[in-house]
Residue, then its C-alpha position, 0 to 999 in steps of 0.5 A: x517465648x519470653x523467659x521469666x526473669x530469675x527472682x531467686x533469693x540470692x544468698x547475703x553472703x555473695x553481697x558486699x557492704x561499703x563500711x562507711x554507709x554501713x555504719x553512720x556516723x552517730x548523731x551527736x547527743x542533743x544539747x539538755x534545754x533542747x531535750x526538755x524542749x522535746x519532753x514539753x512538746x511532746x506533752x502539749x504543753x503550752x509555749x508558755x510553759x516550754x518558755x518558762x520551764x526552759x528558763x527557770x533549769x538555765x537560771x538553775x544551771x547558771x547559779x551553779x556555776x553551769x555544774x551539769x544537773x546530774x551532779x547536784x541534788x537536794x542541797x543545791x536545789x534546795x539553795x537555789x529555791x532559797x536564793x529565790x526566796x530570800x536574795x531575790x524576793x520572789x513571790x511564792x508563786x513564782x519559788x513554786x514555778x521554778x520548783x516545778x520546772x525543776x521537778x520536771x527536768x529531773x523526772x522527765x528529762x533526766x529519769x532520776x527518780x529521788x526521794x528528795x525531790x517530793x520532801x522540798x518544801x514549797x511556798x505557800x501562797x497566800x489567799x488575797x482578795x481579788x480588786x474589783x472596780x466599781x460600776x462607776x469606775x469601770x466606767x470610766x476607765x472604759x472612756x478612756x479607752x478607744x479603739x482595738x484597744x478599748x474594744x478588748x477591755x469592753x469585750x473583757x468587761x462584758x463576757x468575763x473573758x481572760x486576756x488571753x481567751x479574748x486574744x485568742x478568738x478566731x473569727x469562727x468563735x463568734x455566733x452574732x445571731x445568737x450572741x455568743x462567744x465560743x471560748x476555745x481552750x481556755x484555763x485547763x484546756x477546757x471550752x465554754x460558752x459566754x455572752x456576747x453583749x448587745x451593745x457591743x456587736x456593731x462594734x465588733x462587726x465593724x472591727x471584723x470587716x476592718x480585720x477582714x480588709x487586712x487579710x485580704x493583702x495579706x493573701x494578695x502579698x503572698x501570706x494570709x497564713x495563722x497557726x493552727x494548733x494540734x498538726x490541723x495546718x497539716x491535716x487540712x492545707x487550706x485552714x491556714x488561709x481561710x477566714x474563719x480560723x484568723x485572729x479577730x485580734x491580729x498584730x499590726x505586723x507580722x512575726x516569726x513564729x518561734x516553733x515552725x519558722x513561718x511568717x505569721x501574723x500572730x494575734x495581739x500582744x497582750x502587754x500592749x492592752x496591758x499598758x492601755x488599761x494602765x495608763x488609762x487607769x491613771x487618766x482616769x484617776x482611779x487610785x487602784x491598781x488596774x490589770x485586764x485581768x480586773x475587768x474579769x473581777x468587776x463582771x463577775x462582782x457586777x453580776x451578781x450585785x444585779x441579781x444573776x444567780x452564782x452559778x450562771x455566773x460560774x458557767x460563764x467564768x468558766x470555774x468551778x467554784x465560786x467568784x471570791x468577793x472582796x468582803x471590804x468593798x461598799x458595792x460588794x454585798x452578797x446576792x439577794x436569794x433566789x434571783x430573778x432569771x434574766x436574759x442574755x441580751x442584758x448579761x452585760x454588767x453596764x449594759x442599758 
């Protein structure tokens, strides 16, 4: 008969131990910047943001004279927000983004919780009013402009999209038949619903083939891989390839991505549209200054000029409150009550 092996607990004091893998070495402690990278991801916070924090606490540690921050408090915070200010010039906005970064690494990274830090005064910044382009003029900057790039400042104009939010599409986000745009975490993480223009969807179908056409060698040259967001590369392995999560903007090459270390091909830059609406501007001899971001402007002035009610106009901005108007513009009158409902076939401002 087979006999049962012995699985009674032997005592712990019969057990030797080697000292060395008993006791680990310690790691050693991690660098601050680093830490402040750990407290920003571990709060979703955007790359931007990581980006900008991480900066703005070396710039601070710099001015310094590279004095660790455990040693400094309200009155050398204080003279680097003053330097800022004063020798450099900054905007208020900008004075308020480094205060920001500052707060940060004081309350998250290093757990000091000073009374000072809620009695530093910040910067107020001042209300302007927006530039807006006229219809005649937004038409002609978009002459001047022609392919990929002039696709994303037309598609800026007609749907009122941020920069980045048009950057940032993904094949999937677009609804051709039903001529909408699904805006993905946009400004405060928030999801919306914009138009897509008539005029603008053979365009747009001709340029997802061609995007098509590049990921395909993509995949053939062994990538065809895209970030995705929130651990989904992890959860679903094949997303990462697939057509429907790939940029509708894509770059012409590929990049390191700076988190993961993986080749990637990232969506366009948005400097590169940025220096295109620039110099077309001047081409175009329009003497005010042009931004992506002022397409945005003339769409929401643009509409209601037509005749779109204001709140319509909200829901396809994506605010809350409404579009402030430049009041000294001859083409910005205020809406003529109770507007006629229009459809959204025509919701493009220069539309035909």
């Amino acid at each position: 008969m087979r006999r049962l092996p012995d699985l009674t607990p032997r005592p712990l004091s019969n057990v030797t131990f080697d000292k060395e893998t008993a006791d680990p070495p310690s790691a050693p402690p991690r660098r601050l910047l680093d830490r402040v990278r750990d407290e920003i991801r571990l709060r979703h916070y955007s790359i931007r943001t990581e980006t900008a924090y991480v900066d703005w606490i070396r710039r601070f540690i710099v001015f310094h004279g590279k004095r660790h921050p455990d040693g400094l408090g309200a009155v050398q915070v204080q003279e680097f927000l003053s330097h800022l200010a004063v020798e450099r010039n900054v905007a208020a906005s900008t004075q308020n983004q480094a205060k920001s970064a500052l707060l940060f690494l004081y309350r998250e990274v290093l757990c000091i919780q000073l009374p000072w830090l809620d009695e530093i005064v910040a910067a107020r910044v001042p209300n302007r009013l927006p530039v807006v382009l006229t219809p005649s003029e937004t038409h002609a900057l978009l002459l001047e402009l022609s392919g990929t790039m002039g696709l994303v400042a037309s598609l800026l104009y007609g749907t009122g999209m941020r920069l980045l939010e048009a950057l940032r599409l993904r094949i999937k986000d677009i609804e051709f038949e039903r001529r909408e745009i699904l805006v993905r975490n946009g400004k405060g993480g928030k999801d919306r619903v914009t138009v897509l223009p008539e005029n603008l969807l053979l365009p747009l179908k001709d340029h997802v083939l061609r995007v098509k056409v590049l990921h395909d060698k993509d995949l053939a040259a062994g990538f065809g891989t895209v970030w995705l967001p929130n651990a989904l590369a992890t959860k679903y392995p094949a997303a990462p390839r697939s057509w429907g999560w790939q940029w509708v903007f894509p770059a012409a090459s590929r990049s390191i991505d700076p988190r993961s270390g993986a080749e990637h091909r990232h969506h366009l830059h948005e400097s590169s549209i940025q220096r295109s609406v620039s110099a077309a501007a001047k081409r175009a001899g329009i003497a005010k200054p042009c931004s992506p971001h002022i397409l945005r402007h003339s769409f929401a002035t643009h509409l209601l000029q037509a005749g779109y009610d204001i709140r319509t106009v909200q829901e396809v901005l994506g605010r809350s409150d409404a579009p402030q108007l430049n009041p000294t513009s001859p083409q910005s009158s205020p809406p003529p009550p109770d507007p006629p409902a229009r459809s959204r076939q025509c919701a493009c401002p220069w539309a035909p």
